[in-house]
C-alpha positions as CSV (number, residue, x, y, z in Angstrom):
1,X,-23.7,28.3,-7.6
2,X,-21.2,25.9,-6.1
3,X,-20.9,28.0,-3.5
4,X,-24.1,28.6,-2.3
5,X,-25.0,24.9,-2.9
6,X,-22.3,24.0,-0.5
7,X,-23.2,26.5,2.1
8,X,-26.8,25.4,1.9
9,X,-25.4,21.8,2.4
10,X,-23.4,22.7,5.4
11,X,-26.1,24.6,6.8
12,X,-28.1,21.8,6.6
13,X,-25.7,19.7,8.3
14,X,-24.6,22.1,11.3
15,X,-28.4,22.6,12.6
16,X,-29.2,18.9,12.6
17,X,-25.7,18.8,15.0
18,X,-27.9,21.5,16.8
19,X,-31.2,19.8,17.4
20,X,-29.3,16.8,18.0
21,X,-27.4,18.4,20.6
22,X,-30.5,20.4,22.3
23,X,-32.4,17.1,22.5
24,X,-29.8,15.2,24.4
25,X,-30.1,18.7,26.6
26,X,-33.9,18.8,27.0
27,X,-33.3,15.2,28.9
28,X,-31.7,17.3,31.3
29,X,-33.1,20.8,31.2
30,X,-36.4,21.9,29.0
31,X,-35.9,25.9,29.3
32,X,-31.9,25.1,28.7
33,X,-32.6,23.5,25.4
34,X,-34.1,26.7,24.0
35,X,-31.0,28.6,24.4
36,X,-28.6,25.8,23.6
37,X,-30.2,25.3,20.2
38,X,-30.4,29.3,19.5
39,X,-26.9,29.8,20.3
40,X,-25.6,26.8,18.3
41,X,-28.6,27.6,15.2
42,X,-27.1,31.3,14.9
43,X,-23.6,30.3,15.6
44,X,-23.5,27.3,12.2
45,X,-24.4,30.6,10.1
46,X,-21.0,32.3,10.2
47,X,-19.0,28.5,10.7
48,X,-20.8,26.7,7.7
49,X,-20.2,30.1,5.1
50,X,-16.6,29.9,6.2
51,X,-16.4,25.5,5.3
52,X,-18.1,26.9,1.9
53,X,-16.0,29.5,1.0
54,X,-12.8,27.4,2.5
55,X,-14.0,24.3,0.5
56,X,-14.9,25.9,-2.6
57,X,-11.8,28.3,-3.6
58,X,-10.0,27.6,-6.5
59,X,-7.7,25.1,-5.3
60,X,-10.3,23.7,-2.6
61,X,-11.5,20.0,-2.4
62,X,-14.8,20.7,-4.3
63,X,-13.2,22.8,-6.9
64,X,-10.3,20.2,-7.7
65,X,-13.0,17.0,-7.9
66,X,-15.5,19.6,-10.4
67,X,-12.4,20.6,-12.2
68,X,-11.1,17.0,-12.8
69,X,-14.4,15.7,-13.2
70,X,-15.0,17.9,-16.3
71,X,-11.5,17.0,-17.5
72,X,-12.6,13.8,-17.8
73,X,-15.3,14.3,-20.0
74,X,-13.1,16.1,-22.4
């Protein structure tokens, strides 16, 4: 679930880069905004699942916070 939460978030993250990016394009070229914001919307997809799966392994950042966390509460 961690996983998928964090590839969701990253997702998320990576396609408001893209229409951020393809907007400051449009001021320059409409029809070249299209394809910027395709290529960069389809190209987060493979990026953001490798961030989740780097970030959530076992000995990740996100794993070692969760896993200290519950420690804590122990």
């Amino acid at each position: 679930m961690v996983l998928l939460t964090t590839f969701a978030i990253t997702v998320l993250l990576g396609d408001l880069i893209a229409i951020g990016i393809s907007a400051v394009v449009e001021q320059f070229s409409k029809p070249l905004s299209l394809f910027v914001f395709l290529f960069l919307f389809l190209g987060v997809i493979p990026i953001a699942w490798r961030v989740a799966v780097r970030a959530t392994e076992p000995e990740g950042p996100i794993m070692r916070r969760l896993s200290s966390a519950g420690a804590r509460k122990r």
